[in-house]
C-alpha positions as CSV (number, residue, x, y, z in Angstrom):
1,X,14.7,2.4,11.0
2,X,11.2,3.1,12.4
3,X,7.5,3.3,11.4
4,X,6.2,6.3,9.8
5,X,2.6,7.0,9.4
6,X,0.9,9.4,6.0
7,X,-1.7,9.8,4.3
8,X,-3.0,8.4,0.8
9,X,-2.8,11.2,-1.0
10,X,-2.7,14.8,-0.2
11,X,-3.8,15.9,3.4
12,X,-7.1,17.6,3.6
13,X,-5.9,20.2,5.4
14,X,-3.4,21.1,3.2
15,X,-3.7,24.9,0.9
16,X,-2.9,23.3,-2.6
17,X,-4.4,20.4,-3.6
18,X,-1.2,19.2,-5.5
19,X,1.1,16.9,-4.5
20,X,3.7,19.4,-3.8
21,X,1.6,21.3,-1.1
22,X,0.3,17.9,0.2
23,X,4.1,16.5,1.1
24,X,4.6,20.5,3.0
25,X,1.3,19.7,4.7
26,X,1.9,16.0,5.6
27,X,5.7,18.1,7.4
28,X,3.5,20.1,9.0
29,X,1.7,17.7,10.7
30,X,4.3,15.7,12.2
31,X,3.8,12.8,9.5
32,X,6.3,11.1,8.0
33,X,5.4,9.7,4.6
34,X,2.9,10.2,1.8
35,X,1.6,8.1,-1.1
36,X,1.2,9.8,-4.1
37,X,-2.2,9.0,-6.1
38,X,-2.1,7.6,-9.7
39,X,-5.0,6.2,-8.9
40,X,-7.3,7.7,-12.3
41,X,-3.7,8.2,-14.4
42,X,-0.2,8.9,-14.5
43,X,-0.3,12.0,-15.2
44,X,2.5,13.9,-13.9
45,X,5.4,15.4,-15.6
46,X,8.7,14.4,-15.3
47,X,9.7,18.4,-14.2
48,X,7.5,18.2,-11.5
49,X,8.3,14.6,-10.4
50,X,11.6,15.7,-9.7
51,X,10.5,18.9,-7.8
52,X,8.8,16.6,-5.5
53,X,11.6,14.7,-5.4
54,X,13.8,17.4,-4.2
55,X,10.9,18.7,-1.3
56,X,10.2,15.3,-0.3
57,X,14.4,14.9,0.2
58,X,14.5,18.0,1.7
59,X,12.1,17.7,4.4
60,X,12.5,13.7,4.6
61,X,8.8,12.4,3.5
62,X,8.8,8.9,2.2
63,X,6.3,8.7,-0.8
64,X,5.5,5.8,-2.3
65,X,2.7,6.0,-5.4
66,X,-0.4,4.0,-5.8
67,X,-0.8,3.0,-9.3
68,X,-3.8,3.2,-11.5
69,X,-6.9,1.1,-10.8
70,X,-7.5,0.5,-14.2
71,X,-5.1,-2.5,-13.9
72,X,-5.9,-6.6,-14.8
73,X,-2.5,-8.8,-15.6
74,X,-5.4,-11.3,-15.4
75,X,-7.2,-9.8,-18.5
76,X,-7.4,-10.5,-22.0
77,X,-4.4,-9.3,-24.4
78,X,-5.1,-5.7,-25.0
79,X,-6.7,-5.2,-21.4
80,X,-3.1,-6.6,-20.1
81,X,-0.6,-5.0,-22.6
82,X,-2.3,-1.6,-21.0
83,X,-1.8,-2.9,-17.3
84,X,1.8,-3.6,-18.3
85,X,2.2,0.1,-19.4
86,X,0.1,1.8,-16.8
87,X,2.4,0.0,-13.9
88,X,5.8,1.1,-16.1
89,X,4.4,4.5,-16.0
90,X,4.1,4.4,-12.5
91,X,7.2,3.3,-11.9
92,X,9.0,5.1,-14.1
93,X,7.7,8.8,-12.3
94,X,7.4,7.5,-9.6
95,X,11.2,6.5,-9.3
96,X,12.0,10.2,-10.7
97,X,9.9,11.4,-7.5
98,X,12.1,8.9,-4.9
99,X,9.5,7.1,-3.9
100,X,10.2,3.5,-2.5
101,X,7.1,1.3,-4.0
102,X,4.4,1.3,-6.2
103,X,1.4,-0.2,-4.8
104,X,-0.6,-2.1,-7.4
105,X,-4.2,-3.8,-7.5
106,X,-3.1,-7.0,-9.7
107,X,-6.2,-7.9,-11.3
108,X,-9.6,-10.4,-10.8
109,X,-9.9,-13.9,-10.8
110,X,-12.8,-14.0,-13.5
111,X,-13.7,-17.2,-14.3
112,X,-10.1,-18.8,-13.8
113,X,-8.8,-20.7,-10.9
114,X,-7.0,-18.7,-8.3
115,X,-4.0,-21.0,-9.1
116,X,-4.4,-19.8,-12.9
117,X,-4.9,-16.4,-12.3
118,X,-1.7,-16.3,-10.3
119,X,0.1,-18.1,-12.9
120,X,-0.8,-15.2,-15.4
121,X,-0.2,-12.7,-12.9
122,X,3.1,-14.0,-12.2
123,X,4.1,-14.3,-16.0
124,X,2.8,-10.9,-16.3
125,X,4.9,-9.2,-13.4
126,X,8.3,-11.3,-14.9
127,X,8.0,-9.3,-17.5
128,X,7.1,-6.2,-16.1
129,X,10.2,-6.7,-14.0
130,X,12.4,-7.0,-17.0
131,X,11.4,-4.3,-18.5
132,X,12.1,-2.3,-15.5
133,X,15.5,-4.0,-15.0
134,X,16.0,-2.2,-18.6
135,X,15.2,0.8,-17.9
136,X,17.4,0.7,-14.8
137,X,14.3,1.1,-12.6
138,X,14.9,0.1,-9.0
139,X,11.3,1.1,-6.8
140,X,9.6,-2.0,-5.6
141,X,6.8,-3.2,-7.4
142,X,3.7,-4.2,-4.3
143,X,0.4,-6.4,-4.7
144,X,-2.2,-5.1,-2.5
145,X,-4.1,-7.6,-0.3
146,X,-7.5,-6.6,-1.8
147,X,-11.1,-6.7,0.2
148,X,-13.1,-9.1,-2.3
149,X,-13.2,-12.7,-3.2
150,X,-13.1,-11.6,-6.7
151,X,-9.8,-10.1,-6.5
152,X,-6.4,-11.4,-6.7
153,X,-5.1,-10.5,-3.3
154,X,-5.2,-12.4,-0.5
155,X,-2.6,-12.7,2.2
156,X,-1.1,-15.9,1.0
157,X,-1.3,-15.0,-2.3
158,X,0.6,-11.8,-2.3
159,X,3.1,-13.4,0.4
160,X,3.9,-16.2,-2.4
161,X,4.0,-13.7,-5.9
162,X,7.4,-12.3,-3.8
163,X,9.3,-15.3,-5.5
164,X,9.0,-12.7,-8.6
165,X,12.4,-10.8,-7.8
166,X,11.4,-6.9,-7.1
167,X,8.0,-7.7,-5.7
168,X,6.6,-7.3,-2.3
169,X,3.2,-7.3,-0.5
170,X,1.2,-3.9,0.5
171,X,-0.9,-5.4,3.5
172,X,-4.2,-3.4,3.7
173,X,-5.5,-4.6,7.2
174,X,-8.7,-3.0,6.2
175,X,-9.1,-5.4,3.2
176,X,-7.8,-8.6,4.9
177,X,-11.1,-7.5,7.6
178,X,-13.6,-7.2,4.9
179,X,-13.4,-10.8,3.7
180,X,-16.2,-12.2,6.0
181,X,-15.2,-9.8,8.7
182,X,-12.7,-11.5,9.9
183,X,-9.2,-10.5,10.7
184,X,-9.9,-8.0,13.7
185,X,-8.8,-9.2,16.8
186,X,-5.5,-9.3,18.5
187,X,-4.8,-13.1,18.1
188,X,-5.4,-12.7,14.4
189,X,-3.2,-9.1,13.5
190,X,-0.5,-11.4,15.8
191,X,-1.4,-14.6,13.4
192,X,-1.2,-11.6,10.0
193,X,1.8,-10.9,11.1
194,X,3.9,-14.3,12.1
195,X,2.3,-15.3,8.8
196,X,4.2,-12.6,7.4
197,X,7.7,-13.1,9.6
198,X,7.7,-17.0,8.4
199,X,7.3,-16.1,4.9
200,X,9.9,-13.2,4.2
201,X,11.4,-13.6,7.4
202,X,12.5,-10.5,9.7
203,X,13.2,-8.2,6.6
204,X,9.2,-8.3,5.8
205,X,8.7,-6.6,9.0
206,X,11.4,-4.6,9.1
207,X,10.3,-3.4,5.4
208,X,6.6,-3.3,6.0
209,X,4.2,-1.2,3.5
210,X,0.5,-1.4,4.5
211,X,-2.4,1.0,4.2
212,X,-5.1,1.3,6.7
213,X,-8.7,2.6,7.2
214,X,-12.3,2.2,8.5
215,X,-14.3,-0.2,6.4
216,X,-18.2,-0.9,5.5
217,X,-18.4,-4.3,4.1
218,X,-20.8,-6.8,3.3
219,X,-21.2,-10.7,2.3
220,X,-19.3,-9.7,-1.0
221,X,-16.4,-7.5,1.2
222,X,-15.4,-4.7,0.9
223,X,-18.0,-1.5,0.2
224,X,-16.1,1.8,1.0
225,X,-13.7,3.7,3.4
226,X,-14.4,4.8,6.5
227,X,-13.3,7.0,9.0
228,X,-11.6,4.9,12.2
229,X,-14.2,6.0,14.7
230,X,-17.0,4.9,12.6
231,X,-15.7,1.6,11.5
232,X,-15.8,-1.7,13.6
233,X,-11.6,-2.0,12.7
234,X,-9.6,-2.5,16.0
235,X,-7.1,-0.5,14.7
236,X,-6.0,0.2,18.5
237,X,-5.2,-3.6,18.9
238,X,-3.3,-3.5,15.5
239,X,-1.1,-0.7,16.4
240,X,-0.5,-2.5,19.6
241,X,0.7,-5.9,17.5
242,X,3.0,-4.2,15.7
243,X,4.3,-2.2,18.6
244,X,5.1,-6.5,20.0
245,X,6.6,-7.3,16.4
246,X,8.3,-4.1,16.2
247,X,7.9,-3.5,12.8
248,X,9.2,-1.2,10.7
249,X,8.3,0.9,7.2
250,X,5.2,2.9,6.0
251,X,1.9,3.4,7.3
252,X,-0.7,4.8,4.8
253,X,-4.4,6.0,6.1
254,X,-6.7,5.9,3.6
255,X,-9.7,6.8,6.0
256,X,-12.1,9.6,4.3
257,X,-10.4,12.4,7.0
258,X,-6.5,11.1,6.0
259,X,-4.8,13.0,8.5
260,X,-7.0,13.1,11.2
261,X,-6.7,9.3,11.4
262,X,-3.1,9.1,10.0
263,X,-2.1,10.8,13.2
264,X,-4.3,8.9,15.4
265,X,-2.8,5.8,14.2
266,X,0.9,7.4,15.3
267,X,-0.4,8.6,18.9
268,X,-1.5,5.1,19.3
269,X,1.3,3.5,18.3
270,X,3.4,5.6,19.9
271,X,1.7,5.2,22.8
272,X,2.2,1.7,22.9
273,X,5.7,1.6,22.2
274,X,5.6,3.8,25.5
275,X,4.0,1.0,27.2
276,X,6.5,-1.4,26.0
277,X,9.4,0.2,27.4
């Protein structure tokens, strides 16, 4: 058990922009994990989900897969019947790749209460859930924490939809920041965390998904992706929290240069494991 840091997506780096060259490339590099992209569509076939199955096995990536943003269980009927489906698809290949989770943006508040948009995201991942159960699908279904007000995803709110059996939370530190810019300092990633610890106990560190990157934000949150450097995220004082909670899982950098930042966040946490010794 131990934290592995990748890269959202194929590497920049790497010859092929395909996902098969990208899992070679993310080898290469000493990283240990990858999240596939399904971001604009599933669109991969089932022949070569299972040849990146066989590479990933082979040279022991962890992939997870990011489903497709075009996702609301908070919509009306036809906008969630779609979600539904897009988030089955996901699963579905992405189980055939062997990847762990699917990471999911659940959907917006709209004009509903957050405690009624919850409600209706619940009902909608229940069922989601049993239709997976069906199928025989086992990956993990994973609400984002997201980096606007408008958006169903903040820390206690994915922390409590983990009552739905087969769901868990993808903490995306860079998110959690761009609500008011908060969330940057080493008493809060230590407060993130606990919160975290008291809520799924040791497992949800010991199991941890969460992606990672330099933010531009405003009043409204979250803007765009930056690269770490040229961000205002402490990400050196979050590696350093969860070198003191020892956690454990997948770390996904979703910076503009991936690897270059996927691999800084590894020498840094590496570093302070080091330290800690």
């Amino acid at each position: 058990m131990v934290l592995l840091f990748g890269t959202a997506g194929t590497p920049i780096s790497s010859t092929g922009s395909d996902s098969l060259s990208g899992i070679k490339r993310v080898y290469e590099l000493g990283l240990g994990c990858m999240e596939l992209e399904f971001v604009h569509g599933v669109k991969m076939k089932e022949e070569t989900a299972r040849k990146v199955e066989n590479l990933a096995k082979d040279l022991d990536i962890k992939l997870s897969v990011h489903a497709p943003y075009y996702i609301n269980l908070n919509g009306e009927d036809e906008t969630r019947i779609k979600s539904r489906e897009r988030i089955f698809n996901s699963a579905r290949i992405g189980e055939i790749c062997g990847a762990r989770s699917v990471v999911i943006h659940a959907g917006f508040i709209q004009k509903d209460t957050r405690e009624a948009a919850y409600d209706n995201i619940k009902r909608e991942l229940i069922l989601i859930r049993e239709q997976m159960d069906n199928e025989g699908l086992n990956i993990t279904l994973r609400i984002e924490t997201m980096g606007r007000i408008s958006q169903f995803g903040t820390l206690d709110e994915v922390l409590a939809i983990t009552e739905v059996d087969g769901v868990l939370p993808c903490i995306d530190f860079s998110h959690l920041h761009a609500i008011f810019g908060k969330n940057n300092s080493p008493e809060e990633f230590t407060q993130i965390l606990g919160t975290i610890e008291n809520k799924l106990g040791r497992e949800g560190l010991n199991n941890m998904h969460a992606h990672i990157s330099g933010i531009e934000y405003s009043a409204k949150g979250e803007k765009n992706h930056l690269e770490l450097e040229k961000s205002d995220f402490n990400f050196r004082e979050l590696t350093a929290a969860f070198s003191d909670f020892t956690i454990q899982g997948t770390i996904i950098c979703e910076s503009p240069n991936l690897e270059v930042d996927a691999l800084k966040l590894k020498k840094e946490f590496e570093k302070n494991r080091l330290n800690d010794l």
